[in-house]
C-alpha positions as CSV (number, residue, x, y, z in Angstrom):
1,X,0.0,0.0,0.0
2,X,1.4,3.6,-1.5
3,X,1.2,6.0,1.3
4,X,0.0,8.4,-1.6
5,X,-3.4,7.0,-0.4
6,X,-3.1,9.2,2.2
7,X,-2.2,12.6,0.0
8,X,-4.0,15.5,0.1
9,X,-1.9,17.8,-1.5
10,X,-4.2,19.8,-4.3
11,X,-7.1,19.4,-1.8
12,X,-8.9,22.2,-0.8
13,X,-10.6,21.9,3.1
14,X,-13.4,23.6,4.9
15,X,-13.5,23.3,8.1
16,X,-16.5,25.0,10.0
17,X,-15.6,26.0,13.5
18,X,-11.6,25.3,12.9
19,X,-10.0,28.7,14.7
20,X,-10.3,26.7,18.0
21,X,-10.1,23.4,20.2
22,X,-10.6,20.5,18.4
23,X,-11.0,21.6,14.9
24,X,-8.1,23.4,14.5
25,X,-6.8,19.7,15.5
26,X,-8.0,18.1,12.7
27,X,-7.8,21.3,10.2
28,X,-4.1,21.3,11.0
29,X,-3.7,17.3,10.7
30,X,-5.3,18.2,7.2
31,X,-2.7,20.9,6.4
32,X,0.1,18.3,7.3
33,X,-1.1,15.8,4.9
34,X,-0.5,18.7,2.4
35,X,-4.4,20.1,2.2
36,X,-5.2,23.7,1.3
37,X,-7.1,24.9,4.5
38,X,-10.4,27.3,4.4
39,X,-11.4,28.2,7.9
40,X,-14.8,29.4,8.9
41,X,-15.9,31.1,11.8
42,X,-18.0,33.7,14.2
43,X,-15.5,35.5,16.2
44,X,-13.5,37.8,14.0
45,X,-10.4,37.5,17.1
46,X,-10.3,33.8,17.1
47,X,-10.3,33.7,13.5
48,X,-7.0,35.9,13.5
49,X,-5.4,34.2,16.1
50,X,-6.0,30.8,14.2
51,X,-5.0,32.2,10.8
52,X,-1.8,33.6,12.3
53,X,-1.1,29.9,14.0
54,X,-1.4,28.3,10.7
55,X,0.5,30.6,8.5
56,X,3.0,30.1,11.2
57,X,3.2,26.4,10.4
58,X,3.6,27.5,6.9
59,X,0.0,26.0,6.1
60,X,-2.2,27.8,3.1
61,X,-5.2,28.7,5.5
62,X,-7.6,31.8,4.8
63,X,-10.1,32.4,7.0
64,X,-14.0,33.8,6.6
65,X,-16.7,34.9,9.3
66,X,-20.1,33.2,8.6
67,X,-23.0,31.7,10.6
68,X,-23.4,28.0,9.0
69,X,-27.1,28.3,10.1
70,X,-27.6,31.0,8.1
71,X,-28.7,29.4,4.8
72,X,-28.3,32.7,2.4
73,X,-24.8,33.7,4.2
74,X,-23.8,30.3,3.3
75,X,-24.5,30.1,-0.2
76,X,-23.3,34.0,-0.7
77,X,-19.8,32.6,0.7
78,X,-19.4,29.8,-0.6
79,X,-19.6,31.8,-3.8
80,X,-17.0,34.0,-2.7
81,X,-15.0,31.6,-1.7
82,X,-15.2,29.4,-4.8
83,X,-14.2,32.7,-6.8
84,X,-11.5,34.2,-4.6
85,X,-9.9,29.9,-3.9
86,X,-11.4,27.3,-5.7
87,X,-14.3,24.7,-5.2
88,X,-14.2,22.5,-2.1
89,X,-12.8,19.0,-2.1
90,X,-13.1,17.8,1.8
91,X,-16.0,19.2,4.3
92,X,-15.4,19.1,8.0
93,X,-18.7,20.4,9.5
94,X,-16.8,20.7,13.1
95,X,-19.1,23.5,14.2
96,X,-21.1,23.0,17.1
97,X,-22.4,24.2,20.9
98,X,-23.6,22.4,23.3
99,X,-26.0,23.6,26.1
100,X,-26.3,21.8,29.8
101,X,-29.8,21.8,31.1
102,X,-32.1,19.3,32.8
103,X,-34.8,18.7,30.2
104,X,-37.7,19.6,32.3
105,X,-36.1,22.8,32.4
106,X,-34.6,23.8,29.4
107,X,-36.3,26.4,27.4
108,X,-37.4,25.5,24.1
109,X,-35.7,28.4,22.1
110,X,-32.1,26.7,24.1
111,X,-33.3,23.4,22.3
112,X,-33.8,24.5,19.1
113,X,-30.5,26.9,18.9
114,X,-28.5,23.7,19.8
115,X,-30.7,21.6,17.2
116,X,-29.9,24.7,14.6
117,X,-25.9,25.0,15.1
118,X,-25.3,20.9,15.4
119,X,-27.6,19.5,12.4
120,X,-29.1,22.1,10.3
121,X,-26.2,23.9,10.0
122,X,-24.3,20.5,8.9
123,X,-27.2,20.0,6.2
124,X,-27.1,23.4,5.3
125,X,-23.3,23.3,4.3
126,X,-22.9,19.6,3.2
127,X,-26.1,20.7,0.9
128,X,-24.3,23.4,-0.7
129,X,-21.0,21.9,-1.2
130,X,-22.3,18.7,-2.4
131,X,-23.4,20.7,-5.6
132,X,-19.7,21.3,-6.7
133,X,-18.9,17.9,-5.5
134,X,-21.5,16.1,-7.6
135,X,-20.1,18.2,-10.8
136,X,-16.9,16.9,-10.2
137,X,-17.7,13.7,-9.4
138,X,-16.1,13.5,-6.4
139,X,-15.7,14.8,-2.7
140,X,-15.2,14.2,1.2
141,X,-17.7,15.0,4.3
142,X,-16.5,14.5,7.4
143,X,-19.4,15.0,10.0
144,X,-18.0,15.7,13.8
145,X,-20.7,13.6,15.5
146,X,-20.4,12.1,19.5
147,X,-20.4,9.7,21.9
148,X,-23.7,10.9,22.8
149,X,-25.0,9.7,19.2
150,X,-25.3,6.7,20.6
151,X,-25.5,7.4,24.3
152,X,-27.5,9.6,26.6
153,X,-26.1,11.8,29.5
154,X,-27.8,13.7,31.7
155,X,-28.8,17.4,31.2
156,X,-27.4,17.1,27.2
157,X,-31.0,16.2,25.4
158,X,-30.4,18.6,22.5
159,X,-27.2,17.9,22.4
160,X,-27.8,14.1,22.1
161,X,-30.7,14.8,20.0
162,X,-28.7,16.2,17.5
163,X,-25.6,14.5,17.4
164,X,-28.0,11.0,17.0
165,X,-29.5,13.0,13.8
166,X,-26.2,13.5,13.1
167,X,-24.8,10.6,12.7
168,X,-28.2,9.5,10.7
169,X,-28.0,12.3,8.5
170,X,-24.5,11.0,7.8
171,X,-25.6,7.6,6.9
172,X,-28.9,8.9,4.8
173,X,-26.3,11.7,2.8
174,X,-23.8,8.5,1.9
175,X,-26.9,6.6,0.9
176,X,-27.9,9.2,-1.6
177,X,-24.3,10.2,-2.2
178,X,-22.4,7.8,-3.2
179,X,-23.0,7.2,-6.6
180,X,-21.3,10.6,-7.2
181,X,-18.5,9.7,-5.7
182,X,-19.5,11.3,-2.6
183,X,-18.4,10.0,0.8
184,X,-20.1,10.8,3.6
185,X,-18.7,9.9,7.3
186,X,-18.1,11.3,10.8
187,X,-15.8,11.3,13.6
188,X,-17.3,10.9,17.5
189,X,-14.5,11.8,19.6
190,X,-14.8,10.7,23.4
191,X,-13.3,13.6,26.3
192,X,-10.4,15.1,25.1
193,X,-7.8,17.7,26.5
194,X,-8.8,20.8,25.7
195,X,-9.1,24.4,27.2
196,X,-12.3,24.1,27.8
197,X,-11.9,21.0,30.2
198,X,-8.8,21.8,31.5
199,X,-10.2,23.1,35.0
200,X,-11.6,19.6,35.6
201,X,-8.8,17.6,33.8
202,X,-7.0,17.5,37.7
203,X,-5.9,14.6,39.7
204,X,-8.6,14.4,42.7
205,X,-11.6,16.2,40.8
206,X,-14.8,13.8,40.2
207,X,-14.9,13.8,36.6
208,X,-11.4,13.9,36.2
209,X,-11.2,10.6,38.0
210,X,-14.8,9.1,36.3
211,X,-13.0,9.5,33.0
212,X,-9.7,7.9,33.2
213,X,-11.0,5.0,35.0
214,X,-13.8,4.2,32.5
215,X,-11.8,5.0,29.5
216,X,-9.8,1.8,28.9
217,X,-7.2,3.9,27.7
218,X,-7.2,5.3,31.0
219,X,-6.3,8.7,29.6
220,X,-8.0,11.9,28.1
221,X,-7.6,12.0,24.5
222,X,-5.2,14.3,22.7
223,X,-6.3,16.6,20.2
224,X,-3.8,15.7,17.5
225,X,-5.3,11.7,18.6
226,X,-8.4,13.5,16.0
227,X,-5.7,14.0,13.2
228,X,-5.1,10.9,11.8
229,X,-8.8,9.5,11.7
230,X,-9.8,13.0,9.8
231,X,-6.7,12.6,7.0
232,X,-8.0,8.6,6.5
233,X,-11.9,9.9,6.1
234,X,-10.8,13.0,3.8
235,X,-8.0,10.7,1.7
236,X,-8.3,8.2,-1.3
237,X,-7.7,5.7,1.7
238,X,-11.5,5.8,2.8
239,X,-12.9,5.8,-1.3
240,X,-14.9,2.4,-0.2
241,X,-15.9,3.6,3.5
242,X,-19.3,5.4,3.2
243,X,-21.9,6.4,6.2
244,X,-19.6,5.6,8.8
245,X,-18.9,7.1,12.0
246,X,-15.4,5.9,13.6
247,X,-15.6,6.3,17.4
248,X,-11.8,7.9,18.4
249,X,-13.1,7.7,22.3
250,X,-10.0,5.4,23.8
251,X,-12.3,2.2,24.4
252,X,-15.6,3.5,26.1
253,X,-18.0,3.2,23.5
254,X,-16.7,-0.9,23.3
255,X,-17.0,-1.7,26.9
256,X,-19.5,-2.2,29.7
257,X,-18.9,-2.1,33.6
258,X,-15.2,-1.8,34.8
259,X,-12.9,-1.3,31.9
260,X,-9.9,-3.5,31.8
261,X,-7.5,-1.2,33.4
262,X,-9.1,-2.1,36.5
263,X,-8.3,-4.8,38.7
């Protein structure tokens, strides 16, 4: 096997939500593999902190402010950007909140902005770039799904709610997909190290200690741990892997009751 399988120089990337945490993980596992990067975003200081990291790295990145769940803003910049760079080979839809609230009490307009961000916003781009991919004949969605698309926690029912549409979106897109030359996957990754779970991530603290002992791992993930999974499902690699979501979690979604790290 040719490691050229695993090329993606030429390729042109989207990733929504890549000027931060775990996207910019992936987007810059991407650029390493030799992929043109095309970073989208809200937060006009985020995106130039991100675009200043990448061009640091030497990456090609450029960087525009839209709301994916804005269906005309999408269109109007995917225009631009298919002017000013090129159509899109590879589409990370990576962008995504999450809001934590019992369900009993979670207002309904919470529900639906989490619903709105984490599946419409997906369909809304993988929509729209699936136009240039089906003229071409080819093309690579990568949908950031979860554990919870296949699991429940408690106080996460949007977020659960749309990740498991996620990953069935995913799986219905492939089905009609693929005969373009389309494929359509995700990535669920479990808890990884991040800034944003850095204040619990401490020897001693509950969660801390809930996660290592029940991944089998026994560890938080990394966020370059994303980078490798995203190059396979964007590469010629994954040309015969369609509707999948591949679990990078360190064990949990595989076991039940003690993992075997424990005695």
């Amino acid at each position: 096997m040719s490691l050229s399988l695993f090329d993606l120089k030429g390729k042109r990337a989207l990733i929504t939500g890549g000027t931060h945490g775990l996207g910019m993980a992936m987007a810059e596992g991407l650029a390493t593999a030799g992929a043109e990067l095309i970073i989208t975003g809200t937060t006009p200081s985020k995106m130039e902190s991100a675009l200043d990291y990448y061009k640091s790295k030497g990456y090609v990145a450029s960087g525009y402010l839209f709301d994916v769940t804005n269906e005309k803003e999408a269109k109007e910049h995917l225009e631009i950007i298919s002017k000013e760079i090129g159509d899109i080979h590879i589409l990370v839809n990576n962008a995504g909140i999450i809001k934590r609230e019992l369900a009993l009490t979670m207002p309904v307009e919470d529900f639906r902005r989490v619903i709105d961000v984490d599946l419409v916003g997906p369909f809304i781009m993988s929509q729209l770039v699936a136009k240039q991919m089906i003229e071409r004949k080819e093309g690579k969605i990568i949908n950031i799904c979860s554990m919870m698309s296949e699991l429940g926690r408690n106080s996460v029912s949007a977020y659960a709610a749309a990740k498991g549409g996620l990953k069935m979106l995913t799986q219905n897109l492939a089905t009609e997909w693929a005969k373009y030359n389309i494929q359509v996957n995700g990535i669920g990754p479990g808890y990884f190290a991040t800034s944003q779970t850095a204040p619990i991530r401490v020897d001693g603290h509950p969660f801390n200690d809930f996660i290592i002992s029940r991944t089998p791992a026994a560890r938080w993930g990394n966020p370059e741990d994303l980078a490798g999974t995203a190059v396979f499902l964007a590469s010629k690699a994954s040309d015969f892997v369609n509707g999948q979501v591949v679990y990078v979690d360190g064990g949990i979604l595989a076991t039940i009751g003690k993992p075997s790290n424990e005695d």
